[in-house]
C-alpha positions as CSV (number, residue, x, y, z in Angstrom):
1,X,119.6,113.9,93.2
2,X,121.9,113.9,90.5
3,X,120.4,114.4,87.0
4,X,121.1,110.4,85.9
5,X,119.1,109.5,88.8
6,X,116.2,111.6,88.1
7,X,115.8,110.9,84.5
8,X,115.9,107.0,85.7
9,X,113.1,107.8,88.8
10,X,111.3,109.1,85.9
11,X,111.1,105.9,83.5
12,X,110.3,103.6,86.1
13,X,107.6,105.7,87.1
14,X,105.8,105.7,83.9
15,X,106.5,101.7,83.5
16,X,105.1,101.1,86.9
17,X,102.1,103.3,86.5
18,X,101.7,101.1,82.5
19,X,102.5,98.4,84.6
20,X,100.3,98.5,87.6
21,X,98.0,100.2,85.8
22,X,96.8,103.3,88.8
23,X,98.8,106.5,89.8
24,X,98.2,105.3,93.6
25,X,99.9,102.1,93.4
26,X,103.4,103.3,91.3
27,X,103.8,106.0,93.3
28,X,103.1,103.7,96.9
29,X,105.5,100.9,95.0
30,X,107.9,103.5,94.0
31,X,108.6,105.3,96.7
32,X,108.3,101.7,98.7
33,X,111.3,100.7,96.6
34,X,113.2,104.0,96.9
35,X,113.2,103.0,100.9
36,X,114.2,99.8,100.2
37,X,110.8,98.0,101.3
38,X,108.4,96.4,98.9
39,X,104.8,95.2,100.0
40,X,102.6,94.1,97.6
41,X,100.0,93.8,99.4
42,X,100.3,97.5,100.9
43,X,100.3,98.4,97.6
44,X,97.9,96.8,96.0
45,X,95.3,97.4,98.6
46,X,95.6,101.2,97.4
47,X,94.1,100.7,93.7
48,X,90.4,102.4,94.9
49,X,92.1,105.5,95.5
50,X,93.1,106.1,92.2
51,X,90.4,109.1,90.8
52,X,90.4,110.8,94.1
53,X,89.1,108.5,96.1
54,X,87.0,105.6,94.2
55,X,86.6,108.4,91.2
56,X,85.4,110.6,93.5
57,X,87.7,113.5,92.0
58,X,89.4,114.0,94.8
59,X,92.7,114.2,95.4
60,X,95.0,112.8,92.8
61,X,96.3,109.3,93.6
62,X,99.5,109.7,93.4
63,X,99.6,111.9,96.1
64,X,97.4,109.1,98.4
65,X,99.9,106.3,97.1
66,X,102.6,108.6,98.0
67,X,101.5,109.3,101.4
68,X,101.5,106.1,102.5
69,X,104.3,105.3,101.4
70,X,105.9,108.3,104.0
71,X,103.7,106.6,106.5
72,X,105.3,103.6,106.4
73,X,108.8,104.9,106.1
74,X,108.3,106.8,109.3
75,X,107.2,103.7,111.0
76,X,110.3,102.2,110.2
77,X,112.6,105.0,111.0
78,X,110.9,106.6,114.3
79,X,110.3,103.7,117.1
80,X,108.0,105.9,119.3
81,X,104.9,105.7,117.9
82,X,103.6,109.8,118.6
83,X,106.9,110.6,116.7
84,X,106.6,108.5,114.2
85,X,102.5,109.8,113.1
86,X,103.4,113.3,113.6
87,X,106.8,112.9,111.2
88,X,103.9,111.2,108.5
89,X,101.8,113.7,108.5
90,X,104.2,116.5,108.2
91,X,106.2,114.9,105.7
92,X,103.3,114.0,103.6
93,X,102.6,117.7,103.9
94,X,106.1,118.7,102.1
95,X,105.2,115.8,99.6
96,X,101.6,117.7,98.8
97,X,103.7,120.7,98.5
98,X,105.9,119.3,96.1
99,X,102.8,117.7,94.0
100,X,101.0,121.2,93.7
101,X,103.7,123.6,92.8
102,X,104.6,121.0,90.0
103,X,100.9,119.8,89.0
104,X,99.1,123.3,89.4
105,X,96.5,121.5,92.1
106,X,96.1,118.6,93.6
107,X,92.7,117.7,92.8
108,X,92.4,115.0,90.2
109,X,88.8,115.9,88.5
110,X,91.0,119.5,88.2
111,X,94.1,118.2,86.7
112,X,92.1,115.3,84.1
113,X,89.3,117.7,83.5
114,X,87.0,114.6,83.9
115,X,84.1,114.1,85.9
116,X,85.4,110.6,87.5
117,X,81.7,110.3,88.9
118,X,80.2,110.0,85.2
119,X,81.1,106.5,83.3
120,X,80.5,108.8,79.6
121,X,83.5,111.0,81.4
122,X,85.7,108.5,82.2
123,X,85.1,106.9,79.2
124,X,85.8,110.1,77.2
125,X,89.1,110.5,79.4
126,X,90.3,107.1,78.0
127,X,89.5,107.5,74.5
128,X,90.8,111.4,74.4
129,X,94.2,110.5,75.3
130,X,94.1,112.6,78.7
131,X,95.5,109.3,80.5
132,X,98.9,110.5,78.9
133,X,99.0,113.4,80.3
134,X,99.0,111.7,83.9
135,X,101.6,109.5,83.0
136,X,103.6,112.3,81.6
137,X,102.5,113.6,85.4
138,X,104.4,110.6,87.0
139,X,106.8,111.0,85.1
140,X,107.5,114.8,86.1
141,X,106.6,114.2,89.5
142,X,108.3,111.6,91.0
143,X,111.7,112.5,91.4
144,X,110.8,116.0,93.0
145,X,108.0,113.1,94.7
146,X,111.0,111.0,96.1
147,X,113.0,114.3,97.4
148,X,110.1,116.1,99.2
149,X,109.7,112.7,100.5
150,X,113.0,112.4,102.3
151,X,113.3,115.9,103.0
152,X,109.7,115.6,104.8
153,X,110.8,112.2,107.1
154,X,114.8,113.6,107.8
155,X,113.1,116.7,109.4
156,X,114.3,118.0,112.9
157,X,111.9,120.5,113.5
158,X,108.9,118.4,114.0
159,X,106.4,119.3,117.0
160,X,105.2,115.7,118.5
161,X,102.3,116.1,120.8
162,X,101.7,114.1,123.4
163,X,99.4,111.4,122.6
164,X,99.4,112.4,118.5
165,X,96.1,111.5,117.2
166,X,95.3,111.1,113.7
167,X,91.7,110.5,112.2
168,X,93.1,107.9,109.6
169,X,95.2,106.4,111.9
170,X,92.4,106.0,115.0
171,X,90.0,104.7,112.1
172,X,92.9,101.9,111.4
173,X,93.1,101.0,114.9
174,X,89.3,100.8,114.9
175,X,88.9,98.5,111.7
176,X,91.7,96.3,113.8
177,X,95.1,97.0,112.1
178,X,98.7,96.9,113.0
179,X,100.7,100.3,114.8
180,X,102.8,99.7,111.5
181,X,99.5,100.1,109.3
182,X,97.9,103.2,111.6
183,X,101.2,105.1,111.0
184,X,101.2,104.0,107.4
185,X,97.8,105.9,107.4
186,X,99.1,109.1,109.6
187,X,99.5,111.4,106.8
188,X,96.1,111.1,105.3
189,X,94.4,113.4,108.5
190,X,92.6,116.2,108.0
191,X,92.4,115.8,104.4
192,X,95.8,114.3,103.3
193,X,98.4,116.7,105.0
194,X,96.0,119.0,106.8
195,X,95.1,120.2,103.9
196,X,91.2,120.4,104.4
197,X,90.2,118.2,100.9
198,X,88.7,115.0,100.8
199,X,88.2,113.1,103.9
200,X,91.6,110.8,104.9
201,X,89.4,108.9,107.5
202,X,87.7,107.6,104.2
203,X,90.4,107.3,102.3
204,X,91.9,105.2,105.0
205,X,88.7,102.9,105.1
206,X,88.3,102.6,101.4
207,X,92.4,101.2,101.6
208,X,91.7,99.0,105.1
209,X,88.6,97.3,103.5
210,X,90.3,96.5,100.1
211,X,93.7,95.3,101.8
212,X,91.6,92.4,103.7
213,X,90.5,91.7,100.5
214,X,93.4,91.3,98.8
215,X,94.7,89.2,101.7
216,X,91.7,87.3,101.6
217,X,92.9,86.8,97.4
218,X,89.3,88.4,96.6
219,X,90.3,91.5,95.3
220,X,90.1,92.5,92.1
221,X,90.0,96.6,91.0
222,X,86.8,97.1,88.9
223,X,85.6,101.4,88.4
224,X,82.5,100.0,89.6
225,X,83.1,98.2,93.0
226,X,79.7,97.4,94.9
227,X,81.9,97.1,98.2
228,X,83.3,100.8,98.0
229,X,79.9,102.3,97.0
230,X,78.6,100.9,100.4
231,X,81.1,102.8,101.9
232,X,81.3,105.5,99.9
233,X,77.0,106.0,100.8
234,X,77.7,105.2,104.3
235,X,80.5,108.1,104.7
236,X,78.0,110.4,102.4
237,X,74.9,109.9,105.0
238,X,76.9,110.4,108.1
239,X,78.6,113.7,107.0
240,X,74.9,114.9,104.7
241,X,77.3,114.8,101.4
242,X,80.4,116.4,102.5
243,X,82.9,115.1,101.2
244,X,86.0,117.5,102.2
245,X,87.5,117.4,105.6
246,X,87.3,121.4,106.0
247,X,83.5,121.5,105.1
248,X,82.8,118.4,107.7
249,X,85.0,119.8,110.4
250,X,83.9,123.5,109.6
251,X,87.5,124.5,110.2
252,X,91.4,124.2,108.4
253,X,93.7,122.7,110.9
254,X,96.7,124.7,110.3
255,X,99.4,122.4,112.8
256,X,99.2,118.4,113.5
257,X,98.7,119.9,117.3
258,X,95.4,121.2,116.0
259,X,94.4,118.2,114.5
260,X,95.4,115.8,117.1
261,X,94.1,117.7,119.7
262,X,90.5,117.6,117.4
263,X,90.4,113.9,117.5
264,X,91.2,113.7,121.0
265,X,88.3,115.9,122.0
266,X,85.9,113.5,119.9
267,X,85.7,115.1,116.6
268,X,84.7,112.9,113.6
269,X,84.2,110.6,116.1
270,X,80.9,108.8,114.4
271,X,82.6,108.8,111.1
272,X,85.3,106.9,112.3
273,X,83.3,104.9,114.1
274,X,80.6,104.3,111.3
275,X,83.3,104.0,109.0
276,X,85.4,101.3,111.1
277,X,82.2,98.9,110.9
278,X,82.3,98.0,107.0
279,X,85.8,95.8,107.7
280,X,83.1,93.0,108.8
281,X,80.7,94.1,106.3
């Protein structure tokens, strides 16, 4: 990416994020745009993940918003459906890369030194001035963000298994979405990218639940959302307040095989199903 480009990637990345107002929806409408397909909608819908998961302190949200925006790409450019979720979740797993070696870690209450889970915290993250050091983040990030990105979906060397299985993307099917919005969702397994942190299967819910709400034109982002707390409690009592995939699972998935083969075989089966219920709730 020539150096003109970069430094432009990085302006409109911290406008969008001033803009839009969450690291998960500039870096989903960013990378959206890169591709050459906008969706508002899509985007919006992935506000709650912003904090690591509805302040959770998860994984930051530019890496969530970024994912999905791979997911959809591969969609688009893979027409076999196995192909397409395992190219997501691979690709999103260069992408991760790309955010930790720049970021230091991927974990948002890490890299704000906020506890998202306390209101004096995120009030004190606000009034420090700490936001500006993620939108100096964005900034940094997203043309390396944009390059891992393609680099992850041009890949040749992908392994498809047969039947590829991802937790997010069975929990899409579940709460009744599109192939289009299960692939979207591909690359949040096992923890966004295999890599074991907070769960994707949630992640995925938190973004189904708020995008039929935003469809719906009752969807407005608030810190304190009554509708993702119920999910949030639901996911806590079902996994007895694990949050990460590698603690719930009790193991790292070190391929997409692994993973897919996991799912198959029933695992996180009640989460997902428990999960997929709160789209008519």
């Amino acid at each position: 990416m020539k150096t003109i480009k970069k430094e432009t990637v990085k302006l409109k990345a911290k406008r969008t994020f001033l803009k839009k107002g969450t690291c998960s929806r500039t870096f989903f409408y960013i990378l959206n745009r890169e591709f050459g397909y906008p969706n508002d909608n899509y985007e919006t819908a992935v506000d709650p993940l912003a904090g690591g998961i509805v302040q959770q302190g998860y994984q930051c949200g530019m890496l969530w918003g970024a994912a999905m925006a791979v997911g959809a790409e591969a969609y688009r450019r893979y027409p076999d459906m196995d192909e397409a979720i395992a190219v997501a979740v691979s690709a999103t797993r260069i992408v991760l890369d790309s955010f930790k070696n720049k970021a230091g870690s991927i974990e948002c209450g890490e890299i704000t030194n906020t506890n998202w889970s306390d209101k004096y915290g995120m009030l004190k993250y606000f009034l420090s001035g700490k936001m500006v050091g993620c939108f100096r983040l964005a900034g940094k990030w997203a043309p390396n963000a944009v390059e891992a990105a393609k680099k992850g979906l041009d890949s040749k060397e992908i392994k498809v298994p047969e039947k590829a299985t991802s937790c997010a993307s069975e929990l899409i099917k579940k709460m009744g979405g599109t192939d289009e919005e299960a692939v979207m969702a591909a690359g949040l397994a096992g923890g966004l990218g295999l890599s074991g942190n907070g769960c994707g299967a949630l992640a995925a819910a938190v973004w189904m639940k708020t995008l039929d709400r935003v469809r719906k034109g009752e969807w407005k982002y608030m810190v304190d959302d009554p509708l993702q707390e119920k999910i949030i409690d639901s996911f806590f009592k079902i996994t007895e307040y694990k949050m990460e995939c590698s603690k719930i699972t009790g193991q790292m998935f070190e391929t997409f095989e692994e993973h897919s083969e996991y799912i198959k075989n029933g695992g996180c089966k009640k989460i997902i199903e428990t999960l997929a219920q709160q789209i008519n709730n």
